[in-house]
Chimera marker file (.cmm) of the C-alpha trace (Angstrom):
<marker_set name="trace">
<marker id="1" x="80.568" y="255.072" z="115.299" r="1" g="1" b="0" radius="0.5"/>
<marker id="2" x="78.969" y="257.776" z="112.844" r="1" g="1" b="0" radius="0.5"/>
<marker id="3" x="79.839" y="256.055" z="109.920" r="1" g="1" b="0" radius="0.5"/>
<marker id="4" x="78.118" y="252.762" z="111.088" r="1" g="1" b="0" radius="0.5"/>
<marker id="5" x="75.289" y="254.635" z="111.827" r="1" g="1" b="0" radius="0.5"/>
<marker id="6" x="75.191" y="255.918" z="108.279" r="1" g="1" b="0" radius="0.5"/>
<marker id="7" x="75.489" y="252.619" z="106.959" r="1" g="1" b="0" radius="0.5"/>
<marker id="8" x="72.499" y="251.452" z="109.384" r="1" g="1" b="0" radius="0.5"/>
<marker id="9" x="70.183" y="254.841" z="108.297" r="1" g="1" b="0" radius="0.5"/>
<marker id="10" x="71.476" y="253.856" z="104.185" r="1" g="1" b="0" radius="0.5"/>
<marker id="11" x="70.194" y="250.434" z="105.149" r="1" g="1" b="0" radius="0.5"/>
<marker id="12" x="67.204" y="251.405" z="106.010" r="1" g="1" b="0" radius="0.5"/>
<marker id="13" x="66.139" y="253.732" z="103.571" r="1" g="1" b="0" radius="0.5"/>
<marker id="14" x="65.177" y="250.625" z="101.583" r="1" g="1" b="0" radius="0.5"/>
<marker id="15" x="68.060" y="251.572" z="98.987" r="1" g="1" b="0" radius="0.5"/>
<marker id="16" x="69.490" y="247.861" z="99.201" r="1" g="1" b="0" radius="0.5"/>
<marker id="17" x="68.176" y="244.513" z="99.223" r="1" g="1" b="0" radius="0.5"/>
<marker id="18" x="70.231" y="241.992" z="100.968" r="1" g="1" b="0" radius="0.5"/>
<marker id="19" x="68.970" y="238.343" z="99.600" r="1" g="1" b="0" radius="0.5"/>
<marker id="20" x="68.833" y="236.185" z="103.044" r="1" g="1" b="0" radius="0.5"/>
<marker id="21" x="67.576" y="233.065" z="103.993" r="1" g="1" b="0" radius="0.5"/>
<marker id="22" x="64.018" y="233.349" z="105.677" r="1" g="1" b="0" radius="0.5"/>
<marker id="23" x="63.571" y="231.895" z="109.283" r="1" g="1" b="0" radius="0.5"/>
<marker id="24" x="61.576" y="232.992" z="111.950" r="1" g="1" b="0" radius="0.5"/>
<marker id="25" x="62.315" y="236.459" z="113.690" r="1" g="1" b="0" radius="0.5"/>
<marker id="26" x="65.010" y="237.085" z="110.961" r="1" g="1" b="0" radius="0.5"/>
<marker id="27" x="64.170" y="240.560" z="110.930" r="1" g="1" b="0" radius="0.5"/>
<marker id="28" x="64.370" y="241.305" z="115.001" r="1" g="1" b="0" radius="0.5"/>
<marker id="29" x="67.483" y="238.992" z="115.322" r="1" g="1" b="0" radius="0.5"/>
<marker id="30" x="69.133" y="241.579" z="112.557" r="1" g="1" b="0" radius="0.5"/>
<marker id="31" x="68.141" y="243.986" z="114.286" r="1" g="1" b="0" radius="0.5"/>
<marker id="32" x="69.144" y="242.573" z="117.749" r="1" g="1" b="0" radius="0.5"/>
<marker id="33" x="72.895" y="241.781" z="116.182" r="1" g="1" b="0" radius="0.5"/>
<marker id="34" x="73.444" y="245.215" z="114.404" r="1" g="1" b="0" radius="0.5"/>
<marker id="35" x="72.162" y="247.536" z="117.081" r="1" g="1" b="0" radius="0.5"/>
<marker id="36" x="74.375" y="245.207" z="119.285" r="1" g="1" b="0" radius="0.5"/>
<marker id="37" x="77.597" y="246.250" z="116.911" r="1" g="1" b="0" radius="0.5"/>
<marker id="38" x="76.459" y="250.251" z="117.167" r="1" g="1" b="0" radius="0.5"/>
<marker id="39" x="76.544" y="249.642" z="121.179" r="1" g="1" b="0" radius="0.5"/>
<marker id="40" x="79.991" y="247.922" z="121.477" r="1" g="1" b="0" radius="0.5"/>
<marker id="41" x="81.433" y="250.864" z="119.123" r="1" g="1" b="0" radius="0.5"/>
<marker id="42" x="80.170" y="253.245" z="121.006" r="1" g="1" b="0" radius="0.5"/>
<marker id="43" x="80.386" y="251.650" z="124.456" r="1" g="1" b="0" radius="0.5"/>
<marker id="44" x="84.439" y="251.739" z="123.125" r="1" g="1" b="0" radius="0.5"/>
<marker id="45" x="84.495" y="255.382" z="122.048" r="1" g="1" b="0" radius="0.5"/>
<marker id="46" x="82.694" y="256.546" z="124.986" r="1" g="1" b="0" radius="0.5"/>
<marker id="47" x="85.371" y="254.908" z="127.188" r="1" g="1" b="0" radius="0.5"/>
<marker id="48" x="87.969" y="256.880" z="125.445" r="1" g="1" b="0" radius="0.5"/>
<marker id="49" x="86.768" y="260.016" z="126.874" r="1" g="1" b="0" radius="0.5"/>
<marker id="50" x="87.438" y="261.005" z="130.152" r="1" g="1" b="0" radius="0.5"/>
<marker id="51" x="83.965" y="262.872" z="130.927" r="1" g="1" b="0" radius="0.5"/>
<marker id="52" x="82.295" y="259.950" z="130.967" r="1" g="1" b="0" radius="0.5"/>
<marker id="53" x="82.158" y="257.890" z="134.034" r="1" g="1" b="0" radius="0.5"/>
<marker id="54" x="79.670" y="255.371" z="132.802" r="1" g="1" b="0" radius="0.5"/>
<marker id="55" x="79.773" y="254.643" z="129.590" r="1" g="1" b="0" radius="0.5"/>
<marker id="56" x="77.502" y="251.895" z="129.269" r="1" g="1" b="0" radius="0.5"/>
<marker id="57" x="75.151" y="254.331" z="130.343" r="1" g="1" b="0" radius="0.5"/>
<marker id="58" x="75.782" y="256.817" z="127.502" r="1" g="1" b="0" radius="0.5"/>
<marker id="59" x="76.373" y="253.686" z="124.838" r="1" g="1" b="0" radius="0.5"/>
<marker id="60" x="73.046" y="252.475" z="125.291" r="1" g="1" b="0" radius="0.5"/>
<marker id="61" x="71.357" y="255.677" z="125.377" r="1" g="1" b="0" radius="0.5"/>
<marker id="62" x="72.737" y="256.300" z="122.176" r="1" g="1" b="0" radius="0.5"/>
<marker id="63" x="72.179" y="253.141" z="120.304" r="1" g="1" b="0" radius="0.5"/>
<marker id="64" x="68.593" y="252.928" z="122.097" r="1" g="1" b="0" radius="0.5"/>
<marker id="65" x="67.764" y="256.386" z="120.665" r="1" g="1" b="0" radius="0.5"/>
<marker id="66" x="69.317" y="256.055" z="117.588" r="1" g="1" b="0" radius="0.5"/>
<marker id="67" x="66.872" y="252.898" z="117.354" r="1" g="1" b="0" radius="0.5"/>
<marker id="68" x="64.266" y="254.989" z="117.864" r="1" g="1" b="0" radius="0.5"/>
<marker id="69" x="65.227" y="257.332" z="115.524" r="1" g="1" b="0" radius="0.5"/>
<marker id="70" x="65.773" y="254.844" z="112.555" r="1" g="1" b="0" radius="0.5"/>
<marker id="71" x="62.257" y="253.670" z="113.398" r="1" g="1" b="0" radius="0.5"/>
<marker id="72" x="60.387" y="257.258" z="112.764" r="1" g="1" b="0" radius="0.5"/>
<marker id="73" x="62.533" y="257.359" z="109.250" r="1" g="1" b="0" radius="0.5"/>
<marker id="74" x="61.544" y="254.416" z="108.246" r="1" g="1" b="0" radius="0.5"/>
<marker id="75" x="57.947" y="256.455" z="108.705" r="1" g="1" b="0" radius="0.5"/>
<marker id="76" x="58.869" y="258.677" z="105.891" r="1" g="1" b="0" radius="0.5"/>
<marker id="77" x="60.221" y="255.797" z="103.490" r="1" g="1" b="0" radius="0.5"/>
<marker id="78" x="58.151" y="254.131" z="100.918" r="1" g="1" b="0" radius="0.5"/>
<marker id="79" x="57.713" y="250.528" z="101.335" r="1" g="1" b="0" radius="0.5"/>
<marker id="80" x="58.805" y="250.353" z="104.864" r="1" g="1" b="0" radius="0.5"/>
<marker id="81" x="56.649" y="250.491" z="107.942" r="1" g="1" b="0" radius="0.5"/>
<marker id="82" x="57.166" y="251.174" z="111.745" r="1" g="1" b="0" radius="0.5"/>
<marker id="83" x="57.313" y="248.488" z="114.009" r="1" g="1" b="0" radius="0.5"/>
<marker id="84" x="57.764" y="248.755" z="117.822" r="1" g="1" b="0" radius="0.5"/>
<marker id="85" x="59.213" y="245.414" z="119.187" r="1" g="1" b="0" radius="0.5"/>
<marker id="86" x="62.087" y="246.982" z="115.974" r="1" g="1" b="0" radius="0.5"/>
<marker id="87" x="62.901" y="248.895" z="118.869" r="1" g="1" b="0" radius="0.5"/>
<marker id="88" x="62.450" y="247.284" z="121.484" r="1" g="1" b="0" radius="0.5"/>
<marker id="89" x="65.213" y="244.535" z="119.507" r="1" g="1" b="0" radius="0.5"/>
<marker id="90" x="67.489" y="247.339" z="119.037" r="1" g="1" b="0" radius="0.5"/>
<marker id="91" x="67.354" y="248.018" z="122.678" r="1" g="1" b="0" radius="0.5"/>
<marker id="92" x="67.761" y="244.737" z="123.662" r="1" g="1" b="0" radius="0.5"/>
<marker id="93" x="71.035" y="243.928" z="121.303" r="1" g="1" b="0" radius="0.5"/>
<marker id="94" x="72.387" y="247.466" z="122.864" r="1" g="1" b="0" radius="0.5"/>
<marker id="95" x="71.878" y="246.065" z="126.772" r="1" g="1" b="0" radius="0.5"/>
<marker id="96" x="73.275" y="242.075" z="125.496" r="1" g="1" b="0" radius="0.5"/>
<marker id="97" x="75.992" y="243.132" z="123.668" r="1" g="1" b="0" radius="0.5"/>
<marker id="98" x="77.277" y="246.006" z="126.420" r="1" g="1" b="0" radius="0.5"/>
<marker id="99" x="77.021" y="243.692" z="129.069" r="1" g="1" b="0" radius="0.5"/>
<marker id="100" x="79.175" y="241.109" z="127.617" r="1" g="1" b="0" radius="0.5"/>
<marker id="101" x="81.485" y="243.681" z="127.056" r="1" g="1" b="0" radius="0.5"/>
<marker id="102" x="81.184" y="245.269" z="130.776" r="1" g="1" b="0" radius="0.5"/>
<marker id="103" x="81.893" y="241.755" z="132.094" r="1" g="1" b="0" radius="0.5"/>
<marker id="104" x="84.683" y="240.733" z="130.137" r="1" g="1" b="0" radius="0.5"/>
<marker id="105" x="86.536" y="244.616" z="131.325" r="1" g="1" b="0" radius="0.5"/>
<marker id="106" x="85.533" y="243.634" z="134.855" r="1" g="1" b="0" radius="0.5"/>
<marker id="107" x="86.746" y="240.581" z="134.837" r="1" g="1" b="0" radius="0.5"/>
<marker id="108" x="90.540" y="241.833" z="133.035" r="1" g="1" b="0" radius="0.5"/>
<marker id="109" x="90.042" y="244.338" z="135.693" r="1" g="1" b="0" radius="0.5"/>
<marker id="110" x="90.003" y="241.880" z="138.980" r="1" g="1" b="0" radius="0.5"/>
<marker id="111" x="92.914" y="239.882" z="137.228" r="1" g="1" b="0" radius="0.5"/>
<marker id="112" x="95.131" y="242.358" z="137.001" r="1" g="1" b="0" radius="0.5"/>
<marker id="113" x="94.077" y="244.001" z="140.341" r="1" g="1" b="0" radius="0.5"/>
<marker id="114" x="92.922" y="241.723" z="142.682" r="1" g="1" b="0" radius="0.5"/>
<marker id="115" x="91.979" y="244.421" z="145.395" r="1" g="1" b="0" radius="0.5"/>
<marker id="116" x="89.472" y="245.806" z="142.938" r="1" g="1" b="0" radius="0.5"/>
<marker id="117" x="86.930" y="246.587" z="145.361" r="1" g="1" b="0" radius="0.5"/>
<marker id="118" x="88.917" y="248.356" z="147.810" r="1" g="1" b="0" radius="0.5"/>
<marker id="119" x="89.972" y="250.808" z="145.151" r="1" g="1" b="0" radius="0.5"/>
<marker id="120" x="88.647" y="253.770" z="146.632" r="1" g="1" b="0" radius="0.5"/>
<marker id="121" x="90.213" y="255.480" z="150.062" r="1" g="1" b="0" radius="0.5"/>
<marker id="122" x="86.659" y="255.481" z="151.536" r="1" g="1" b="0" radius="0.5"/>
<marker id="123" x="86.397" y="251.908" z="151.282" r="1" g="1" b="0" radius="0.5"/>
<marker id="124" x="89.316" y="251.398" z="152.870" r="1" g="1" b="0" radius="0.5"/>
<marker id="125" x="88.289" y="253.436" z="155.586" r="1" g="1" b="0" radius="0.5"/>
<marker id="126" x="85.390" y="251.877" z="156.184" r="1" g="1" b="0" radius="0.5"/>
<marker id="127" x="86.582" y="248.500" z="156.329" r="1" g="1" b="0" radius="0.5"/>
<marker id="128" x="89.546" y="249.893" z="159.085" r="1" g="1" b="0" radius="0.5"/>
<marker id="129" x="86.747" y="250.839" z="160.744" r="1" g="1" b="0" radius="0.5"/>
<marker id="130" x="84.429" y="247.815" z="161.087" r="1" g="1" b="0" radius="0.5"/>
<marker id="131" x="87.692" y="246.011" z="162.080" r="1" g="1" b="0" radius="0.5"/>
<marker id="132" x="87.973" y="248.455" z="164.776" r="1" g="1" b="0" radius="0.5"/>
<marker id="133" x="84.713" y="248.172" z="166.134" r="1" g="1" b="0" radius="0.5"/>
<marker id="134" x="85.057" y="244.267" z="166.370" r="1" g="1" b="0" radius="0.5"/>
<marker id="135" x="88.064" y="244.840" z="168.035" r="1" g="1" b="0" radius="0.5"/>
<marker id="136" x="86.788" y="246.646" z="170.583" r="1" g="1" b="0" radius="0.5"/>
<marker id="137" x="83.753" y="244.494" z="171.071" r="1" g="1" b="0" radius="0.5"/>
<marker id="138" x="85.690" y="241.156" z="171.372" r="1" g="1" b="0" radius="0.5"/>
<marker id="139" x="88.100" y="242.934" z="173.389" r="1" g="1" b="0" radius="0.5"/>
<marker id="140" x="90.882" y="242.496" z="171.251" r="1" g="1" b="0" radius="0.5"/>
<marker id="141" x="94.298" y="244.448" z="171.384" r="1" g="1" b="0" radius="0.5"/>
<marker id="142" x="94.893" y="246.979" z="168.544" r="1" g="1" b="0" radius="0.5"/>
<marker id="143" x="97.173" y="245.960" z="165.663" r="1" g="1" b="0" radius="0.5"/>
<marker id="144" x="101.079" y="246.458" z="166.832" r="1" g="1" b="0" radius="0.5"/>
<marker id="145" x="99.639" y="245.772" z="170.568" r="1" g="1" b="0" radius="0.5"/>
<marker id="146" x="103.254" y="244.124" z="172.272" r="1" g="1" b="0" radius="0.5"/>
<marker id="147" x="102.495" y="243.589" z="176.032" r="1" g="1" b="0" radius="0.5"/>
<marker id="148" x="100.927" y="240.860" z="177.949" r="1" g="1" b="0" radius="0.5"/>
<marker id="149" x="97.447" y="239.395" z="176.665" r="1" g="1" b="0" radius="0.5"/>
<marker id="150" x="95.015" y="240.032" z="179.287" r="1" g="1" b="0" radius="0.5"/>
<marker id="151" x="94.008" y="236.393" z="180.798" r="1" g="1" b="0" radius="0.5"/>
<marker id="152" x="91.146" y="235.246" z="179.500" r="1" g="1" b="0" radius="0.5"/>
<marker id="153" x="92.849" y="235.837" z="176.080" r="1" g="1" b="0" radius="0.5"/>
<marker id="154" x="95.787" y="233.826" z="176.521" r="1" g="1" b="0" radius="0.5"/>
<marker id="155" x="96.087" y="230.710" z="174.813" r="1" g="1" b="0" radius="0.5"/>
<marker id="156" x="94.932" y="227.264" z="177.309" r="1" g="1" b="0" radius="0.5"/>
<marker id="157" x="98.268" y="225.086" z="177.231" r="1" g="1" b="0" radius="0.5"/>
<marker id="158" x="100.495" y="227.695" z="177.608" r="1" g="1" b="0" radius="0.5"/>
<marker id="159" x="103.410" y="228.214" z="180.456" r="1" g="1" b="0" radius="0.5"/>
<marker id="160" x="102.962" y="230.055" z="183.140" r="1" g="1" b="0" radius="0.5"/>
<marker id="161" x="104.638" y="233.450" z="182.629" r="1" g="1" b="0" radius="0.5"/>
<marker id="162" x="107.588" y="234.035" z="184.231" r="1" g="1" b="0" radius="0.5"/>
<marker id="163" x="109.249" y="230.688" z="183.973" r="1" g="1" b="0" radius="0.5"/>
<link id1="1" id2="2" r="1" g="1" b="0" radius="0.2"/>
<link id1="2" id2="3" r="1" g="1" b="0" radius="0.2"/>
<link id1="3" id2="4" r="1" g="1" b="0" radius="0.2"/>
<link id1="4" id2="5" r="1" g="1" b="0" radius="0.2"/>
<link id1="5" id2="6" r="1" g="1" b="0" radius="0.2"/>
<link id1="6" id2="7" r="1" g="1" b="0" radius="0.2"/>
<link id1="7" id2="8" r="1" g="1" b="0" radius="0.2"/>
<link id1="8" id2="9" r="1" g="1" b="0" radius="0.2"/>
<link id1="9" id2="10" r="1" g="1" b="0" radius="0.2"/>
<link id1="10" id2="11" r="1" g="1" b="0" radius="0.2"/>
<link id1="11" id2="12" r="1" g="1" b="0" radius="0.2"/>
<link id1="12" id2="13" r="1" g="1" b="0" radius="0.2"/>
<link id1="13" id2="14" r="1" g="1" b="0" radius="0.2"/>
<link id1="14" id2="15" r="1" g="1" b="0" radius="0.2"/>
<link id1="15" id2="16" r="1" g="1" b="0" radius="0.2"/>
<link id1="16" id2="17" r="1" g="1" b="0" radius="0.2"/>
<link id1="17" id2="18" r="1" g="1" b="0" radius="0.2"/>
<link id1="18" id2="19" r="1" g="1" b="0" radius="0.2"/>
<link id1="19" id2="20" r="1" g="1" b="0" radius="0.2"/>
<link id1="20" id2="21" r="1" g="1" b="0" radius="0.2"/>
<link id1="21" id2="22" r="1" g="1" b="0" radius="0.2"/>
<link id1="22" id2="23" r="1" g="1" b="0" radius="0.2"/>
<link id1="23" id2="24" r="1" g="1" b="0" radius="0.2"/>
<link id1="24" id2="25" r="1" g="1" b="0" radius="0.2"/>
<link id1="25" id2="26" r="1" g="1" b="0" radius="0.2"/>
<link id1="26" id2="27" r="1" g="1" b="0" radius="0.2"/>
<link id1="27" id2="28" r="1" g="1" b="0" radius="0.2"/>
<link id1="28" id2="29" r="1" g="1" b="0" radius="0.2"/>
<link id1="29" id2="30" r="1" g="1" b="0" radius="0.2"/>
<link id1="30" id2="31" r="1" g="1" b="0" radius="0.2"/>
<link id1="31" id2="32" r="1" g="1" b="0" radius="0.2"/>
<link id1="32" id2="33" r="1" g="1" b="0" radius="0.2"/>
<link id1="33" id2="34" r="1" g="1" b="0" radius="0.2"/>
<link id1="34" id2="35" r="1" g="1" b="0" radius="0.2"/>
<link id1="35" id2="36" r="1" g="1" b="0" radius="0.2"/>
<link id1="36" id2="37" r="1" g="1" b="0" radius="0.2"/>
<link id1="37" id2="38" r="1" g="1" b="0" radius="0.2"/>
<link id1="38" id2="39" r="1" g="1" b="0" radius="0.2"/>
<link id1="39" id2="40" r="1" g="1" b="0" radius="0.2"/>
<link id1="40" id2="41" r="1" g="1" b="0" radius="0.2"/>
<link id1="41" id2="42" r="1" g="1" b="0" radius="0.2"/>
<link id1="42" id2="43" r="1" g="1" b="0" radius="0.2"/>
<link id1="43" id2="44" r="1" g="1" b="0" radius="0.2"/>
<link id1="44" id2="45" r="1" g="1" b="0" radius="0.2"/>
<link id1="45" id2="46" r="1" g="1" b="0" radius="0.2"/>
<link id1="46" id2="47" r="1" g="1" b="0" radius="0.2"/>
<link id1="47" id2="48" r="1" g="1" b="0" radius="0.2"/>
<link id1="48" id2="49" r="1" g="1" b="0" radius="0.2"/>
<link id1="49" id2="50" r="1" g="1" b="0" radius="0.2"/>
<link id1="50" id2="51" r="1" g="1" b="0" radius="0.2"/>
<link id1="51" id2="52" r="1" g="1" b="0" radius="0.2"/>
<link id1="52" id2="53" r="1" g="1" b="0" radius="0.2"/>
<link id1="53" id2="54" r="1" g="1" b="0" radius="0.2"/>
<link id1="54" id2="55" r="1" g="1" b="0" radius="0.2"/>
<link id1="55" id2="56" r="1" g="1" b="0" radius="0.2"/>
<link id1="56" id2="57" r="1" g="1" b="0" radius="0.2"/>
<link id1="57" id2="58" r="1" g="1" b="0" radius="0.2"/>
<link id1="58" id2="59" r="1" g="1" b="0" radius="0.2"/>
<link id1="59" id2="60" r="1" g="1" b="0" radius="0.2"/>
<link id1="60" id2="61" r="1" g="1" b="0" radius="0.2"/>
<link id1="61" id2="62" r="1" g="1" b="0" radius="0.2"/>
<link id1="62" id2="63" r="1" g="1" b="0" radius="0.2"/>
<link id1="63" id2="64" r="1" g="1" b="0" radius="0.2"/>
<link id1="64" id2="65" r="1" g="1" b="0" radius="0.2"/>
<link id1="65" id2="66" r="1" g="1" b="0" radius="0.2"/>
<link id1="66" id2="67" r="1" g="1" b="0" radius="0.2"/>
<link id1="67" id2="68" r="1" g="1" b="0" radius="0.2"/>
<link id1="68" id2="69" r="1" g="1" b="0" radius="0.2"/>
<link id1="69" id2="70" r="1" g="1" b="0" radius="0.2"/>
<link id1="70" id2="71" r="1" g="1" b="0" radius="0.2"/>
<link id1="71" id2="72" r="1" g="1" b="0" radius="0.2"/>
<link id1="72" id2="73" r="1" g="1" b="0" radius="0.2"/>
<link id1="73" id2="74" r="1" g="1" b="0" radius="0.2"/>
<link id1="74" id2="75" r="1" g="1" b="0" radius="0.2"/>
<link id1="75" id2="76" r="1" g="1" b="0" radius="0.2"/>
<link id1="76" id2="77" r="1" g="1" b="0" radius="0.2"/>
<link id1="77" id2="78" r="1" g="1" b="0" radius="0.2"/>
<link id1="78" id2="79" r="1" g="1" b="0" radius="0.2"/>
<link id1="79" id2="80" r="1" g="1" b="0" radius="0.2"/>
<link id1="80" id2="81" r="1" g="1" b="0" radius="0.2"/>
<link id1="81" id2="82" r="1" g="1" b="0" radius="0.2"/>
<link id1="82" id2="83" r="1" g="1" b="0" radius="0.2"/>
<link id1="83" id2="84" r="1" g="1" b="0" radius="0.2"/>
<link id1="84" id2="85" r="1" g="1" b="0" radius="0.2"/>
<link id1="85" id2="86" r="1" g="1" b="0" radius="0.2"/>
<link id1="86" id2="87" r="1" g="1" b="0" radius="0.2"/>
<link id1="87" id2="88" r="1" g="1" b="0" radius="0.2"/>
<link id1="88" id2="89" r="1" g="1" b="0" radius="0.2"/>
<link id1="89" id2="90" r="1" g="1" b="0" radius="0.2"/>
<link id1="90" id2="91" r="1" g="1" b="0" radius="0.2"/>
<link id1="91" id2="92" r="1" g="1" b="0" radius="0.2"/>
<link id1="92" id2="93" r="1" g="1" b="0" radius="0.2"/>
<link id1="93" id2="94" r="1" g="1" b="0" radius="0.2"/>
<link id1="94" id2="95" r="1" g="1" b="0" radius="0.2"/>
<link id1="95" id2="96" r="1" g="1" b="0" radius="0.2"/>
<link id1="96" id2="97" r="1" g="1" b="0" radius="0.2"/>
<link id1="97" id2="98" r="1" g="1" b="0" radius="0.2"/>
<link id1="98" id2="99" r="1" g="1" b="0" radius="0.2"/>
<link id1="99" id2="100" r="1" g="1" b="0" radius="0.2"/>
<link id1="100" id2="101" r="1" g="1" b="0" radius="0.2"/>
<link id1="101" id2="102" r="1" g="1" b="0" radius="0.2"/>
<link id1="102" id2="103" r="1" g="1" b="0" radius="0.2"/>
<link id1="103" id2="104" r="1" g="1" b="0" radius="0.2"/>
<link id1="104" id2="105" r="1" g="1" b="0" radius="0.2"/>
<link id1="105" id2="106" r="1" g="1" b="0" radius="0.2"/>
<link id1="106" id2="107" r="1" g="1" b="0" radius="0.2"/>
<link id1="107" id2="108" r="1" g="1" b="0" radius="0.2"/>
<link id1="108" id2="109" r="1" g="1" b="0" radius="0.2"/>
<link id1="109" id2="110" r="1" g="1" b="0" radius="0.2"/>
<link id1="110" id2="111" r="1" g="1" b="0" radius="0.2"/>
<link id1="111" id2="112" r="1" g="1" b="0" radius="0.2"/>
<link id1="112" id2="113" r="1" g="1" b="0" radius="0.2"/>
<link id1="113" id2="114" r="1" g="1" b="0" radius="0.2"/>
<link id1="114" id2="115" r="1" g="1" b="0" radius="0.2"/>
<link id1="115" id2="116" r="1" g="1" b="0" radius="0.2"/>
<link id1="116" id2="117" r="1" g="1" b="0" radius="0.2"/>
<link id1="117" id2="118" r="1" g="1" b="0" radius="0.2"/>
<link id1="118" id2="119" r="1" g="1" b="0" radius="0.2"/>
<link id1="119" id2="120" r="1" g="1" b="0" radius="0.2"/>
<link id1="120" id2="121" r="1" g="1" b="0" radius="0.2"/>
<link id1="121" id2="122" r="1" g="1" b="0" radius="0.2"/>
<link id1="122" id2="123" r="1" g="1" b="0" radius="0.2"/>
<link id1="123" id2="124" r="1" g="1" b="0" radius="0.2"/>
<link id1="124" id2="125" r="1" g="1" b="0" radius="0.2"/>
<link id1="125" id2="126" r="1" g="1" b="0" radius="0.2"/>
<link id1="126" id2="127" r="1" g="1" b="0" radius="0.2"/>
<link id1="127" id2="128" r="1" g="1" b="0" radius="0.2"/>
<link id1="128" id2="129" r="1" g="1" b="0" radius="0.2"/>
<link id1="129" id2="130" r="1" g="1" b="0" radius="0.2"/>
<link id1="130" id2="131" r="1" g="1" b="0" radius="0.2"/>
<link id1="131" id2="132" r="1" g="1" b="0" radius="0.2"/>
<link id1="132" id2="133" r="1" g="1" b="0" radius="0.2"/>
<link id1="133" id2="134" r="1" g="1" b="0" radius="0.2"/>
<link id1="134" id2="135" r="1" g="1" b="0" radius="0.2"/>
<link id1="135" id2="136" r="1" g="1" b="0" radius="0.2"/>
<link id1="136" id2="137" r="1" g="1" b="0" radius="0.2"/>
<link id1="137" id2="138" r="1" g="1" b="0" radius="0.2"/>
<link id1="138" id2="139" r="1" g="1" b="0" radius="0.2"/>
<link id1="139" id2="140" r="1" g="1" b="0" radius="0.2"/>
<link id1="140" id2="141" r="1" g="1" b="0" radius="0.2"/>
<link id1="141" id2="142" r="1" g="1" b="0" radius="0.2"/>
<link id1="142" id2="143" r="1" g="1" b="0" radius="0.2"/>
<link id1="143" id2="144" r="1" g="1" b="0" radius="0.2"/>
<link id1="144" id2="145" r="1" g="1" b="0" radius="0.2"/>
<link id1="145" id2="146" r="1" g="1" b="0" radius="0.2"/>
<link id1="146" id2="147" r="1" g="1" b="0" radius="0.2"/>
<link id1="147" id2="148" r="1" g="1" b="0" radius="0.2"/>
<link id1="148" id2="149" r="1" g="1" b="0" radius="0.2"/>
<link id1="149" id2="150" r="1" g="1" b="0" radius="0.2"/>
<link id1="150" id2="151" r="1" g="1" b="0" radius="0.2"/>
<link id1="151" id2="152" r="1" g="1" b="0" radius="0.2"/>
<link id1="152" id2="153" r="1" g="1" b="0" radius="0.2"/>
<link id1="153" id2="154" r="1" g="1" b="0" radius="0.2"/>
<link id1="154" id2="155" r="1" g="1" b="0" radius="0.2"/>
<link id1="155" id2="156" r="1" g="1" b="0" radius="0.2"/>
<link id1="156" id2="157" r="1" g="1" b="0" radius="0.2"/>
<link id1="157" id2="158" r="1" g="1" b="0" radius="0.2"/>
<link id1="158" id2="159" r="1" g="1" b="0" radius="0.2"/>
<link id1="159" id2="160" r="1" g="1" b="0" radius="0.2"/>
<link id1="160" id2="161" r="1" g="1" b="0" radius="0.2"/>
<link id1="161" id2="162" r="1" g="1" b="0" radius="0.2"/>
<link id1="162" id2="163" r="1" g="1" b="0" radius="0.2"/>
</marker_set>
C-alpha cells in the first residue's frame, strides 16, 4: 500500500510523462482507476488486521484522504494545478472499486455459510423468540409437544381417537 502511494505522489510531481491517447475525461477516468487500485490494496491490508471491524470504512478513508492530499501537492508543483472533481474521481474509484470487492467477499461468504445471517447468538435469539410469540398467538404447542392436539387443531379426515 505505501509503496503504491509513492508511486501515485512520484506520478504526480510531474516527474514523468506517460504518452496516452486523448479522449474525453481521460484524466478523471485515471484517476477513477488508480485511486480504485490504492482502495482494493488497502481495503486487503486493512482486513488483515484484526482491529478493524470495517475495513471498507478505513480503506476509503484512506484512499479518499490520500486523494485529497495528492491534490494540495500538486498545489506546490510547477505546471500542475488543483482540480476538485480530481477528488471527487479519486473518491469515487475508492467507493466502486471497494464495493465490488465487498460483494464478491459477501457473496464467498453466503456460499460457504449459508446461515450467514444468523451468525450472531442474538439473532438467533431473536428469531426463537418471534417463533414463540406466534406460537402462542395461533395457539400452537411448543416444539417437542407429544400429547393430544387440542380439537380444533386436529386434522379434518382423521379417525376418531380411540379406535
Amino acid at each position: 500500500m505505501l509503496s503504491y502511494s509513492i508511486w501515485i505522489y512520484y506520478l504526480s510531481s510531474g516527474v514523468v510523462e506517460i504518452p496516452l491517447p486523448d479522449f474525453p475525461f481521460q484524466d478523471k477516468i485515471f484517476h477513477t482507476i488508480a485511486y480504485g487500485i490504492l482502495a482494493s490494496i488497502s481495503w486487503l491490508m486493512f482486513r488483515q488486521w484484526p482491529f478493524f471491524e470495517r475495513p471498507w470504512l478505513w480503506a476509503w478513508l484512506y484512499t479518499a484522504g490520500y486523494g485529497i492530499s495528492d491534490e494540495w501537492h500538486q498545489y506546490y508543483v510547477p505546471g500542475r494545478y488543483v482540480d476538485a472533481w480530481d477528488v471527487v474521481a479519486d473518491a469515487l474509484g475508492a467507493a466502486f472499486f471497494i464495493s465490488i470487492l465487498e460483494i464478491i467477499r459477501y457473496r464467498n461468504e453466503t456460499i460457504r455459510d449459508p446461515v450467514i445471517h444468523f451468525h450472531s447468538q442474538k439473532n438467533v435469539q431473536r428469531l426463537a423468540q418471534k417463533l414463540g410469540q406466534i406460537r402462542h398467538q395461533n395457539g400452537l404447542p411448543q416444539p417437542g409437544y407429544r400429547e393430544k392436539l387440542p380439537p380444533h387443531l386436529e386434522p379434518p379426515n382423521s379417525p376418531p381417537s380411540g379406535c
